[in-house]
KELUMDO-767265 format. One line per 3 residues: number of its first residue (from 1); their letters; for each residue z, y, x of N, C-alpha, C, CB. Coordinates in pm, whole numbers, plus 32768, in hexadecimal, padded with zeros to 4 digits. Glycine has a CB too. Example, Ala and Ser with C-alpha at 12.3 -4.5 7.8 and 13.67 -1.06 7.14 Angstrom:
BEGIN
1 = AS = 830C/7DC7/8527/830C/7E3E/84CE/830C/7EB6/8528/8389/7E41/846B ~ 82C4/7F1F/8505/82CA/7F96/8557/8313/8003/850A/823C/7FC4/8580
***
This chain:
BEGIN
1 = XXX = EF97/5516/5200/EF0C/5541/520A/EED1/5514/528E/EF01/55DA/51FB ~ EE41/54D3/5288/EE01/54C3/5301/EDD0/553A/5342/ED9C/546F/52F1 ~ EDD3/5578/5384/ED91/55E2/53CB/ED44/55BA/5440/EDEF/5642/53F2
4 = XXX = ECF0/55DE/5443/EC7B/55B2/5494/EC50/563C/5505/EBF1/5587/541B ~ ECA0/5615/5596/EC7D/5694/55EE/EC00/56A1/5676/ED0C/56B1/5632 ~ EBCC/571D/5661/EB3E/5712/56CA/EB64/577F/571D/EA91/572C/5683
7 = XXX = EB1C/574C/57C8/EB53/57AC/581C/EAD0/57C2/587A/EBE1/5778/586A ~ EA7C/5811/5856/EA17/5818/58CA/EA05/5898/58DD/E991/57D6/58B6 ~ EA37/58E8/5904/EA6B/5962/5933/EA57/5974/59F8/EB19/595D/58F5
10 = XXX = EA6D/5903/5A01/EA51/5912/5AD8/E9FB/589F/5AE7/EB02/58F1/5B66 ~ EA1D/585C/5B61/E9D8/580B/5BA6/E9EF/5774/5B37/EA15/580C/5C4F ~ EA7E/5766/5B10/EAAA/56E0/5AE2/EA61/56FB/5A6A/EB50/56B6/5AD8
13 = XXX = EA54/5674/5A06/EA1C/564E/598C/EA99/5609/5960/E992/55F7/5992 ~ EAC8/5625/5904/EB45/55DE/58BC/EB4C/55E5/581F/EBCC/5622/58EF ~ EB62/556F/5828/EB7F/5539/5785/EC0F/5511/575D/EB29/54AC/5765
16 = XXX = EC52/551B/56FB/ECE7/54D8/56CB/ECF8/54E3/5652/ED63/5511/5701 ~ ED2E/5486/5611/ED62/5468/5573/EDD6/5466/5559/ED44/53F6/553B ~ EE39/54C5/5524/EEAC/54B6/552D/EEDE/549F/5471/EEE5/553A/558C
19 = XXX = EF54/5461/546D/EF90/5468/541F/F02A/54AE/53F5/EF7D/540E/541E ~ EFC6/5501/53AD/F080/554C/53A5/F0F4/5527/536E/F090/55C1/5363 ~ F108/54D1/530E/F152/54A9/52C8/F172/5443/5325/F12B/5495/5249
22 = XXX = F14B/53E4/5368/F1C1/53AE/53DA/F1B6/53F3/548B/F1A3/52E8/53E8 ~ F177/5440/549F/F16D/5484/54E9/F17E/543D/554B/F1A3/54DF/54DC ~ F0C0/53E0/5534/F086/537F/5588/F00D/53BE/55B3/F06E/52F8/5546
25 = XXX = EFDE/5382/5651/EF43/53A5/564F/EEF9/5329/565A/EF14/5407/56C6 ~ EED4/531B/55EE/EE67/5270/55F5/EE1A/5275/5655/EDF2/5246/5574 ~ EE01/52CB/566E/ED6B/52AE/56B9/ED38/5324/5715/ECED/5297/5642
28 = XXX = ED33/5355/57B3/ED08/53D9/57CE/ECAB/538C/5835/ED7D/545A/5800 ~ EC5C/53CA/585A/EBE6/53C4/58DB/EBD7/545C/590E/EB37/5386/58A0 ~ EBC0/544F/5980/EB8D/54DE/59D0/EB43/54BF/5A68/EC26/554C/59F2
31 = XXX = EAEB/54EC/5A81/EA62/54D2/5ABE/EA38/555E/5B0E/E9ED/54A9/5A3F ~ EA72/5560/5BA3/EA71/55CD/5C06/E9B5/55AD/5C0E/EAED/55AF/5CB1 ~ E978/55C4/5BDE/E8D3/55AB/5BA1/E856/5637/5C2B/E8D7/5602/5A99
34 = XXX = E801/55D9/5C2D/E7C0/562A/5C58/E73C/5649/5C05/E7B4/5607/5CD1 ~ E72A/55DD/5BB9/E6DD/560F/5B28/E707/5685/5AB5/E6DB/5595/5AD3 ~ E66F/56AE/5A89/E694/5700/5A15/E6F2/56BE/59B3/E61B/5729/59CC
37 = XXX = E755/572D/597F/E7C3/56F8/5945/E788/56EE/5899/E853/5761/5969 ~ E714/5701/5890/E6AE/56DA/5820/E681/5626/583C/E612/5754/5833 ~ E682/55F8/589B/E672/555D/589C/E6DB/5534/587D/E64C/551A/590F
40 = XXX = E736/554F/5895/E7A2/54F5/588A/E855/54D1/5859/E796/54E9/58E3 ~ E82C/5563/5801/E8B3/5560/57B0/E8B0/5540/5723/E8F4/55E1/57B5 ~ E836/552F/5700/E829/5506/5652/E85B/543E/5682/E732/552D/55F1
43 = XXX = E804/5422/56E3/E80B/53AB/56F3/E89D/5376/573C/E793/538E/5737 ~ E8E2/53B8/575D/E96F/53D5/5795/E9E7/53AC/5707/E974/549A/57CC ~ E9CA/5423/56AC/EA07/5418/5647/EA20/53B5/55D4/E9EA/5462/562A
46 = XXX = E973/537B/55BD/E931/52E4/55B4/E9BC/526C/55DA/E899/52D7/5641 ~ E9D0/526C/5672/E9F8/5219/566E/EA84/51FD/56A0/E9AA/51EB/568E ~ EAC8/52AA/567E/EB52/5281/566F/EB8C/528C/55D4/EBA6/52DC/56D1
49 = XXX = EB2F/528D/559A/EB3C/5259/54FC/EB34/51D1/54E8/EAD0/528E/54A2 ~ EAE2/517F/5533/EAC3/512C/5532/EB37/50A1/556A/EA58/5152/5565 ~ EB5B/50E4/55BD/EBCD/50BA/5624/EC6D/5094/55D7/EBE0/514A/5696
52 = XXX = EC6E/512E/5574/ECC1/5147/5541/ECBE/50DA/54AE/ECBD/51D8/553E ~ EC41/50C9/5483/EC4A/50A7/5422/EC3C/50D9/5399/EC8E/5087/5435 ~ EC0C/5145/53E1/EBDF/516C/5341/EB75/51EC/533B/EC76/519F/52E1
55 = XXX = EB45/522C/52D7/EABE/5264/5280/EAFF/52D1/52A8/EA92/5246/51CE ~ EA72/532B/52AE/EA77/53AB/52D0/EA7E/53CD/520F/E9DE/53E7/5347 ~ EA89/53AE/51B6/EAD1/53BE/512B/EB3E/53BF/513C/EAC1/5367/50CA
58 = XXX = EBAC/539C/5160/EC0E/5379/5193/EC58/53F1/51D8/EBED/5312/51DF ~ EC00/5461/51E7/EC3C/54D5/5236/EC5F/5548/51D2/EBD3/550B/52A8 ~ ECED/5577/521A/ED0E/55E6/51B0/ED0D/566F/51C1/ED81/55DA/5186
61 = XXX = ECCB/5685/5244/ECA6/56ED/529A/EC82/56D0/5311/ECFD/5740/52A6 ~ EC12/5740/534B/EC0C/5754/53D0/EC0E/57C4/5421/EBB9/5727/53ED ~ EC55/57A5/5467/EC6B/584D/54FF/EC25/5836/5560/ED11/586E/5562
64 = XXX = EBE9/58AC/5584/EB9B/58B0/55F1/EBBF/5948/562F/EAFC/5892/55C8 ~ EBAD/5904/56E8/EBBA/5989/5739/EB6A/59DB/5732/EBBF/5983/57AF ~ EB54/5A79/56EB/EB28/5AC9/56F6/EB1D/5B46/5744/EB31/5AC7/56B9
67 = XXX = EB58/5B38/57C2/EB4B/5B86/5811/EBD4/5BA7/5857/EB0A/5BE5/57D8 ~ EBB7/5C07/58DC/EB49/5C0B/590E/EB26/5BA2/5975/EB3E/5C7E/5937 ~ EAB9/5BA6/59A6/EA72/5B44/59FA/E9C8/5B3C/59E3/EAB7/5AB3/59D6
70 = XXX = E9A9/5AC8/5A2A/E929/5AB9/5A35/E8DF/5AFD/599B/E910/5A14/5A55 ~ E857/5B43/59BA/E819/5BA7/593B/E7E9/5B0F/58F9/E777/5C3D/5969 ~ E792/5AC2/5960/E749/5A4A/592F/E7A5/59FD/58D7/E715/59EF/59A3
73 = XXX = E814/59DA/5920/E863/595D/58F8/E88D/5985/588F/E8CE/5926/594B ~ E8D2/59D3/5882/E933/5A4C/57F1/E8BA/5A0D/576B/E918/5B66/5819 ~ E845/5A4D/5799/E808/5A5E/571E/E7E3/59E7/56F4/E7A1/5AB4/571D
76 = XXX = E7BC/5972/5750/E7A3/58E6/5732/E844/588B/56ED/E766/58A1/57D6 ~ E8A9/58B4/5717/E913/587D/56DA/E922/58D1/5647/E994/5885/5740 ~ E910/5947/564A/E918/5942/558F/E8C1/593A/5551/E945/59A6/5542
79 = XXX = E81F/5952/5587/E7C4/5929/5529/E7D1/58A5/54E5/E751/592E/5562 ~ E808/586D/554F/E836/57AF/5539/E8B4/57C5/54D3/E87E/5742/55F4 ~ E8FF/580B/5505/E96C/57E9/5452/E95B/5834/5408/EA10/57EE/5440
82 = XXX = E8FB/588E/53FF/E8D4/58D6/536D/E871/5872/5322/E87E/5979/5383 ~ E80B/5815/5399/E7D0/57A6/5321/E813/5736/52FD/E753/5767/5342 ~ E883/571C/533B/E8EF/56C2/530E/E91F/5713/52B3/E958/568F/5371
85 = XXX = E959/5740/52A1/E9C2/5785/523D/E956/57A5/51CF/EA1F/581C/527F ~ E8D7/57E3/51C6/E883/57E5/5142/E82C/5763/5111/E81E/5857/5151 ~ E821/56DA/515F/E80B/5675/514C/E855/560A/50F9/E7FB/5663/51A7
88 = XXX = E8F0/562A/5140/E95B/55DB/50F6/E9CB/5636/50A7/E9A7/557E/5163 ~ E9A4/56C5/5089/E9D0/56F0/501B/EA9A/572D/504D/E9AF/565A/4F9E ~ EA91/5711/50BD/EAF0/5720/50FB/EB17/57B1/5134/EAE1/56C8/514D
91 = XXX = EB95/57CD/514C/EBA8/5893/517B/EBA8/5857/5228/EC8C/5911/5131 ~ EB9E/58CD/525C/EBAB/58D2/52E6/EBFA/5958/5330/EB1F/58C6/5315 ~ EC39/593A/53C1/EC4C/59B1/53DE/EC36/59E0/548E/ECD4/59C4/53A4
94 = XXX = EC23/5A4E/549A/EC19/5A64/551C/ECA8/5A7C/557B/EBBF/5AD4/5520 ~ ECB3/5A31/55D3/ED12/5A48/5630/ED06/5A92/5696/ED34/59EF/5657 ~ ED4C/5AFD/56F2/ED30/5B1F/5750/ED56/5ACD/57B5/ED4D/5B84/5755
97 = XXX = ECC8/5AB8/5815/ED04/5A50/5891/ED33/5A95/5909/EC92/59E8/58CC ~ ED8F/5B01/5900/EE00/5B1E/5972/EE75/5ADF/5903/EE17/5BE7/59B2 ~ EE95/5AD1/5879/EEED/5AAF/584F/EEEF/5A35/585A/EEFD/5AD7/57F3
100 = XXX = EE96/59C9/5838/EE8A/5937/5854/EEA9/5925/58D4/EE08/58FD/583A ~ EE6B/597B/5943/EEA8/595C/59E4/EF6C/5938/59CE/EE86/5A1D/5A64 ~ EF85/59BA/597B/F005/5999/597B/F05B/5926/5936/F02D/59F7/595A
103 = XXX = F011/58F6/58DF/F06B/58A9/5896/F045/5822/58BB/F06A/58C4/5801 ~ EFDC/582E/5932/EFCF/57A3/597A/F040/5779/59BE/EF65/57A0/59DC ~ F09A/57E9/5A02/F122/57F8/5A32/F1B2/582B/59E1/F10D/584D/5A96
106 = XXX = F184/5822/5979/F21A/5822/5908/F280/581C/5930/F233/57C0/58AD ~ F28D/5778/598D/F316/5766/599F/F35C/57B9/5A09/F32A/56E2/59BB ~ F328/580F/5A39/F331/585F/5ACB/F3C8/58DE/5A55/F241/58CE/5B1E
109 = XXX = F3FA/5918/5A95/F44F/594F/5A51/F447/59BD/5A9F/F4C8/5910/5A39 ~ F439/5A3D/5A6E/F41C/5AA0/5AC2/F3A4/5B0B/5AA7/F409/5A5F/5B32 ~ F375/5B58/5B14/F2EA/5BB9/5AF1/F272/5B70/5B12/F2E0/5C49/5B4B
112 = XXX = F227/5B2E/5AE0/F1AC/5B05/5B0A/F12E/5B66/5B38/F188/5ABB/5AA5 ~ F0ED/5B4F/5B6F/F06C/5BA8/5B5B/EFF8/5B81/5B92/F079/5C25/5B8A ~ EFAA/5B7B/5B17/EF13/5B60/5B33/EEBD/5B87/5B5F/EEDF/5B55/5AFB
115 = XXX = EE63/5B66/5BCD/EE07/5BC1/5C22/ED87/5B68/5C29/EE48/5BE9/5CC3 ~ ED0B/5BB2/5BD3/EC9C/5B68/5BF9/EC3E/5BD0/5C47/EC58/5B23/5B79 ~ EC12/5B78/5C8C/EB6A/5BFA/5CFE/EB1B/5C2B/5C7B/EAB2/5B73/5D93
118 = XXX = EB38/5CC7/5C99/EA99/5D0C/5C89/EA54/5D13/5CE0/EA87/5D88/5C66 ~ EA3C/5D81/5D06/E9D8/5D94/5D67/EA2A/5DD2/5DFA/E960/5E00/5D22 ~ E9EE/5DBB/5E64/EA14/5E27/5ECD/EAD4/5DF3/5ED1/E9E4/5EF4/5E82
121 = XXX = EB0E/5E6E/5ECB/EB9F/5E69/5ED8/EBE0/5E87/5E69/EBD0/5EB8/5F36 ~ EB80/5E8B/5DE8/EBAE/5E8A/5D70/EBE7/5E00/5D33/EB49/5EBC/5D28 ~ EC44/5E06/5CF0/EC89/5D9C/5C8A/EC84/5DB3/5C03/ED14/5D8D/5C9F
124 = XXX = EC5E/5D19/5B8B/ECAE/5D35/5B35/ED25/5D18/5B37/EC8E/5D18/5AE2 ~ EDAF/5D48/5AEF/EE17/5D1B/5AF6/EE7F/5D5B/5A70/EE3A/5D35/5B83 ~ EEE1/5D24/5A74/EF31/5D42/59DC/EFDB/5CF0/5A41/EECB/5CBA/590A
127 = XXX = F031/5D48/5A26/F0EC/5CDF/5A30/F101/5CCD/5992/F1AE/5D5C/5A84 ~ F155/5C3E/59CE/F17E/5C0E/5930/F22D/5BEF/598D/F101/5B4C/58CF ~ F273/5BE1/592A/F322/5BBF/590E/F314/5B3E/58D9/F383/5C2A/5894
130 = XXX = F328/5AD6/5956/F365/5A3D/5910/F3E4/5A19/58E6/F35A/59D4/5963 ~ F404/5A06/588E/F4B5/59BE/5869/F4A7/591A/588A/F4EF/59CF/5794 ~ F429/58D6/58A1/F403/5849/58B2/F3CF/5820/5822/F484/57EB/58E8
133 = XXX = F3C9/5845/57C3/F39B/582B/5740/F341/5867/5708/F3E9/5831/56F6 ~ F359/5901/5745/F2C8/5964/56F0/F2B4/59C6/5769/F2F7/59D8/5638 ~ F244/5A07/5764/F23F/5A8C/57B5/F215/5B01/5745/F1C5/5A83/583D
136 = XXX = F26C/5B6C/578B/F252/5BEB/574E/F1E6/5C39/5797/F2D0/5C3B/574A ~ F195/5C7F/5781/F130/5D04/57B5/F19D/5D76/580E/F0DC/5D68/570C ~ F196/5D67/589B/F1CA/5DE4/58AC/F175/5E50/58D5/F228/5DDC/58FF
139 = XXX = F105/5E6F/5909/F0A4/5EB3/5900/F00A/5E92/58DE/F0B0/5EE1/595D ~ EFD1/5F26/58CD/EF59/5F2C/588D/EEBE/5E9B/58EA/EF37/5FF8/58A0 ~ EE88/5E67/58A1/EE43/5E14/58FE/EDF4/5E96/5933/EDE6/5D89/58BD
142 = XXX = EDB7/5E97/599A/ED52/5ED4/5A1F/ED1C/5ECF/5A7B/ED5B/5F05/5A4F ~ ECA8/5F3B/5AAC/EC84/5EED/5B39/EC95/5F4D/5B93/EBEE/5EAD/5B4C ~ ECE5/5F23/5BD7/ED0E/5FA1/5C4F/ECFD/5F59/5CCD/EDBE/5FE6/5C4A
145 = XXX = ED04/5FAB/5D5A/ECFE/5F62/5DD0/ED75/5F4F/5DE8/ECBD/5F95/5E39 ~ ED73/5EE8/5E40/EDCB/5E72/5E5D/EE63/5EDE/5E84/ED7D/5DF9/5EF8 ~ EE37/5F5F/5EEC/EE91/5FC1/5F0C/EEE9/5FCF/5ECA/EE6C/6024/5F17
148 = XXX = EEB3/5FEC/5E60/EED2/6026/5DEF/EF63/5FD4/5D9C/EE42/6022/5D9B ~ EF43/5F6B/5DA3/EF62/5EEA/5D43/EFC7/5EC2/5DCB/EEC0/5E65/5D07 ~ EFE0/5EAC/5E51/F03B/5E9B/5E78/F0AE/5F19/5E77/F014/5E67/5EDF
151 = XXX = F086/5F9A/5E78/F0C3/5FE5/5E69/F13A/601B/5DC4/F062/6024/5E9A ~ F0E1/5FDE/5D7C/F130/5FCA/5CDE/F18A/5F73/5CF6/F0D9/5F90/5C5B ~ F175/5F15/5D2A/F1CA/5E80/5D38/F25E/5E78/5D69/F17F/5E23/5DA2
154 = XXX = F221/5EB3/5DF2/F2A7/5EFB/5E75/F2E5/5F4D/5E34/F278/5F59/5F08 ~ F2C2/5FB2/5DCB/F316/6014/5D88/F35C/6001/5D0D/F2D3/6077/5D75 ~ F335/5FBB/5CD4/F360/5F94/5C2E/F361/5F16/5BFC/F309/5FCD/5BCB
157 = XXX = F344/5E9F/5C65/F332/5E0D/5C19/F39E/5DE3/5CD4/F23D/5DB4/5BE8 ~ F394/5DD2/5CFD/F3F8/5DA5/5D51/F3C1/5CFE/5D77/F495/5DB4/5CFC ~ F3FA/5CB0/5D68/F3DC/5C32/5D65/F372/5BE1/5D12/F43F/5C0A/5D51
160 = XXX = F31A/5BA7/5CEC/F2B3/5B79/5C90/F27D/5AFA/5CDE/F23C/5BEF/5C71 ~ F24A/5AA9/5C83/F1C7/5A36/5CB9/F158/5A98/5C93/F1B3/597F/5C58 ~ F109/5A5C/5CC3/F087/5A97/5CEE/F020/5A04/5CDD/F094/5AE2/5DA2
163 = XXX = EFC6/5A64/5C47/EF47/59CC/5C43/EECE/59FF/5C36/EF4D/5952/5BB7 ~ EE27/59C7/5C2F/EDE7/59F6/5C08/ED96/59C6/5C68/EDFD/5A60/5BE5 ~ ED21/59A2/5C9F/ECB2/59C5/5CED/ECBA/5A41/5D8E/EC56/5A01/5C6F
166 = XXX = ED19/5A90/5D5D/ED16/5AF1/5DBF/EDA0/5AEF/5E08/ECF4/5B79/5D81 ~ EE0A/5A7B/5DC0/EE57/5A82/5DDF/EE83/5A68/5E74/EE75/5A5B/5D92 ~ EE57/59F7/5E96/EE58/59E8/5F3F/EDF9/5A49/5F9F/EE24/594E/5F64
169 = XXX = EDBF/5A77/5F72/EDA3/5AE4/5FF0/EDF4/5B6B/5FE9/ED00/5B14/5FF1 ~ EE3E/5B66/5F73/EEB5/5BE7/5F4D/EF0E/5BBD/5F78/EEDE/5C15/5EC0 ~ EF4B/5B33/5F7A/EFC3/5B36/5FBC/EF9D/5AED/605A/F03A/5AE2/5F5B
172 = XXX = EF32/5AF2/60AA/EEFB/5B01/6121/EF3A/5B63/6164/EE7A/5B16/611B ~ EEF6/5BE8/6144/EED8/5C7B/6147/EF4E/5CC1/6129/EE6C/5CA6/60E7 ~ EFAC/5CC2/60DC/F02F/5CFC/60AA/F0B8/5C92/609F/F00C/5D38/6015
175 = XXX = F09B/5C5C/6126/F108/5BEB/6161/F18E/5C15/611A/F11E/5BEE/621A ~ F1F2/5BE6/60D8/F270/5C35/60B7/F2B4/5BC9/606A/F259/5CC8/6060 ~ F340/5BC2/6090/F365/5B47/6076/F3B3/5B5E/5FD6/F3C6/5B0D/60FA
178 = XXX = F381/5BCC/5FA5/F3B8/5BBE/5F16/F322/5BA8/5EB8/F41E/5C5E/5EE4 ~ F2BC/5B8E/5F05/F25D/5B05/5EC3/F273/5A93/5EA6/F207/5ADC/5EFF ~ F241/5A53/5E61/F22A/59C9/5E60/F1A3/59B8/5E17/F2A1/597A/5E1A
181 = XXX = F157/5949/5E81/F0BF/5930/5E35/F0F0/58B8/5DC8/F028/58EB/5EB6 ~ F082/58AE/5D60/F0A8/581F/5CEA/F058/57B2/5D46/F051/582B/5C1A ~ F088/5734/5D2D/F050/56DC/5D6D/EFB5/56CB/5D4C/F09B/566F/5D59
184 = XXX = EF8A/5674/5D9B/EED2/5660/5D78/EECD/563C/5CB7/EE7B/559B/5DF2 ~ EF05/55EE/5C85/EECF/55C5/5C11/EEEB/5663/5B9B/EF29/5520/5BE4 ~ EF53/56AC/5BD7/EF4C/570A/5B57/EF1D/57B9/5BA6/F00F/5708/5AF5
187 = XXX = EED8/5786/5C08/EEAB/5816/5C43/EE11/5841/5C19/EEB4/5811/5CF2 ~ EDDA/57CA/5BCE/ED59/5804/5B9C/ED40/57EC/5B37/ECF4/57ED/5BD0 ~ ECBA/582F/5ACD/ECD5/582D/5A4C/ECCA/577A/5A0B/EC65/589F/5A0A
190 = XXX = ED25/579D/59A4/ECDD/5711/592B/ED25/5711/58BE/ECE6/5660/595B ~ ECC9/56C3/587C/ECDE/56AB/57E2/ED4E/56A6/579F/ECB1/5643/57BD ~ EDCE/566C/57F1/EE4B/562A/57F4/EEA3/56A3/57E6/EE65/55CE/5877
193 = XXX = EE8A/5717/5822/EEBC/57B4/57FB/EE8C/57FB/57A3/EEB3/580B/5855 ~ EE0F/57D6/577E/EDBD/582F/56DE/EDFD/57E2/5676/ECED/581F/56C0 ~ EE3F/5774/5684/EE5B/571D/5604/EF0C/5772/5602/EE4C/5639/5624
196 = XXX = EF44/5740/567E/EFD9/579A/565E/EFC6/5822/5622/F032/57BC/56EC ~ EF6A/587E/5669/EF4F/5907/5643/EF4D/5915/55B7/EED4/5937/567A ~ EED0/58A9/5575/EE8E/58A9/551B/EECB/58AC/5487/EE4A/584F/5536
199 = XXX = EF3D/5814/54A8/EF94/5809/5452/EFE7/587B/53F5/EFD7/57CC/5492 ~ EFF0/58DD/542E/F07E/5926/5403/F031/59C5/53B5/F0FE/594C/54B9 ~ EF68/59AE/53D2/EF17/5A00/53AE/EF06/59EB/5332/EEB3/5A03/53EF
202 = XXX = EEE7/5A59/530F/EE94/5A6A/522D/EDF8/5A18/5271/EE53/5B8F/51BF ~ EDE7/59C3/5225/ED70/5996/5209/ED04/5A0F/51BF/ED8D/5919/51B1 ~ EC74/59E5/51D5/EC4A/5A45/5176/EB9C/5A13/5181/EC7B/5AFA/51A8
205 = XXX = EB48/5A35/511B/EADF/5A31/5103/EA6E/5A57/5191/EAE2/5A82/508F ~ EA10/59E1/51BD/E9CE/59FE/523C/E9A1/5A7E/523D/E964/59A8/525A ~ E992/5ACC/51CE/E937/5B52/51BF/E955/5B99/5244/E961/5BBA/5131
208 = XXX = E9E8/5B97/5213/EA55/5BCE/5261/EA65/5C0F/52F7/EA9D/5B73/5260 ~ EA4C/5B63/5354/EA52/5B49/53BF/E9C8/5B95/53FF/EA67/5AB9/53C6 ~ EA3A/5BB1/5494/E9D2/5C30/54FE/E9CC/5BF9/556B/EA0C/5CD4/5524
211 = XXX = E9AD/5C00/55DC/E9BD/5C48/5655/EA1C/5C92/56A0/E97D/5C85/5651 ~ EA74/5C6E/56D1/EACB/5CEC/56F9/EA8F/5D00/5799/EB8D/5CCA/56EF ~ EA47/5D6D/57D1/EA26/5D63/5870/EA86/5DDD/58B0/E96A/5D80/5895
214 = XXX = EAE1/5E16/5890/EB27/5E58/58E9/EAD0/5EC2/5928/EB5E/5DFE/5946 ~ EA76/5EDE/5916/E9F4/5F40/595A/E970/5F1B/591D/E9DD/5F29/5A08 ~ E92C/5F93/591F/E88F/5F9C/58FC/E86C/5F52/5938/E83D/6007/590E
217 = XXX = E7E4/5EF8/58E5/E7A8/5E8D/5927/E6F2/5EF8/595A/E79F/5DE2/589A ~ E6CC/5EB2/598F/E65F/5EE4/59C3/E5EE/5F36/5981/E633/5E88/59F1 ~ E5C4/5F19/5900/E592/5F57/58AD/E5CD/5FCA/5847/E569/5F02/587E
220 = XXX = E667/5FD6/5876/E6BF/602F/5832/E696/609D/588B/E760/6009/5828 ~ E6BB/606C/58F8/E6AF/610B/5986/E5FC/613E/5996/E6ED/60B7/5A72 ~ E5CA/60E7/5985/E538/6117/5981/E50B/6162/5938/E4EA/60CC/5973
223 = XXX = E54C/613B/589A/E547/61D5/5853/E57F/6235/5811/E513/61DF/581B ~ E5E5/622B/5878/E632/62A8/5899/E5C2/62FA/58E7/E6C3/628B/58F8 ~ E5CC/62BE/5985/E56E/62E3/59FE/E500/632F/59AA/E52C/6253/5A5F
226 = XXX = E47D/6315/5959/E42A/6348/5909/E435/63C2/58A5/E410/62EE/58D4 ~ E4A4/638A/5864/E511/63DF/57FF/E522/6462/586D/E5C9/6379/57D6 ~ E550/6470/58C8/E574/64D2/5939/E4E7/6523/5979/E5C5/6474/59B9
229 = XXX = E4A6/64C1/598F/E429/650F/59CB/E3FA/6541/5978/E3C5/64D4/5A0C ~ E3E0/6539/58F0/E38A/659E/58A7/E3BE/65FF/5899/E35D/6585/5837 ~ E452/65FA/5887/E4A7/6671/5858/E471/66F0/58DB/E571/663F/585B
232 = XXX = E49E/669C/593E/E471/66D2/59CA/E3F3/6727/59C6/E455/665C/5A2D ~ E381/66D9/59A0/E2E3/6705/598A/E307/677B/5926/E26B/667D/593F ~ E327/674E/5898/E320/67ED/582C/E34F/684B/587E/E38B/67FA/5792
235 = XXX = E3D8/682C/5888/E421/68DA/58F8/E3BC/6908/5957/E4C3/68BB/597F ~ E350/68D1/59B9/E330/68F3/59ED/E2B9/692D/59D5/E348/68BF/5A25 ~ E263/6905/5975/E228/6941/590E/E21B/6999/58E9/E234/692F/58CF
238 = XX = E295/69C2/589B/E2E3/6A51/5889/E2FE/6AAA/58C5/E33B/6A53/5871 ~ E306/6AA7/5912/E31E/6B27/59B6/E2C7/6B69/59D2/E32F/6AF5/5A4F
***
């Protein structure tokens, strides 16, 4: 099967075509971009099909990073494979990109763990178990502060690589020599880990495919905030 993987979840723009059945990648691009990741990943994908040699007919699925990360980017990378996938009749699936962080580093054998910036001294982050071939989930994905997340680590994960966006200022800050950072090419997100991820996922109908943001987005808390003040107003009302 061709699987066709999209990664615009952070700063990078990444495209890759993998083949599972020889468990080749024809064709990947990724683009540390300072443009909207709406210019330039349809035309990205364009032309590592192109490269590759062959039709976006030709595809037998596509994965895309669904979170968490950028609100913009998230939603521009699956709006983009939900009209691929209902254009060419094709299933799709969402990957989580702390899991793609990891399987950018597969061959690493050991506890990995993915750390991308939220906000402030908050992280997202998730540990996975490498054997060098697959990773397992060892905890829940979340966003906790960094404290927090070195303190789980030191107590119950012991040794790990460490990837993600947040990863070098975590292992800055929590110097300890049972770290190890992943090198530059698999410490930030891309396509090339939504396709490993992707592979081993149920395909399924674009209907399907979400968003995953790890936290209320801005218009969630606002009406709450509203939701709260009136409640606030009736009680007081009442008195």
């Amino acid at each position: 099967m061709l699987l066709l993987g999209i990664d615009t979840s952070g700063k990078t723009a990444s495209a890759a075509l993998f083949d599972s059945e020889t468990e080749l990648f024809l064709a990947q691009s990724t683009v540390y971009t300072q443009k909207t990741h709406s210019q330039v990943i349809m035309p990205m994908v364009k032309d590592i099909m192109a490269q590759a040699g062959k039709e976006l007919s030709d595809l037998g699925g596509i994965a895309v990073a669904n979170g968490p990360g950028s609100y913009t980017g998230l939603r521009i990378g699956v709006a983009a494979v939900k009209a691929l996938s209902f254009g060419l009749g094709v299933k799709c699936c969402g990957v989580s990109t702390l899991l793609g962080l990891a399987c950018n580093n597969l061959a690493y054998k050991g506890h990995i763990c993915s750390i991308m910036k939220a906000r402030g001294e908050l992280v997202y982050t998730c540990t996975y178990k490498s054997d060098g071939f697959c990773v397992e989930q060892v905890t829940e994905e979340q966003m906790i502060s960094r404290d927090e997340l070195a303190e789980y680590l030191a107590l119950n994960v012991g040794e790990a690589m460490l990837c993600g966006d947040g990863a070098a200022d975590f292992y800055n800050t929590y110097s300890s020599p049972a770290f190890v950072i992943a090198p530059p090419q698999g410490r930030l997100q891309s396509a090339v880990g939504v396709c490993l991820a992707g592979v081993s996922r149920k395909l399924t109908d674009p209907d399907s495919l979400e968003v995953s943001y790890l936290q209320k987005v801005k218009a969630e808390k606002d009406l709450e905030e509203k939701q709260e003040f009136s409640v606030i107003n009736r009680s007081e009302m009442l008195i």
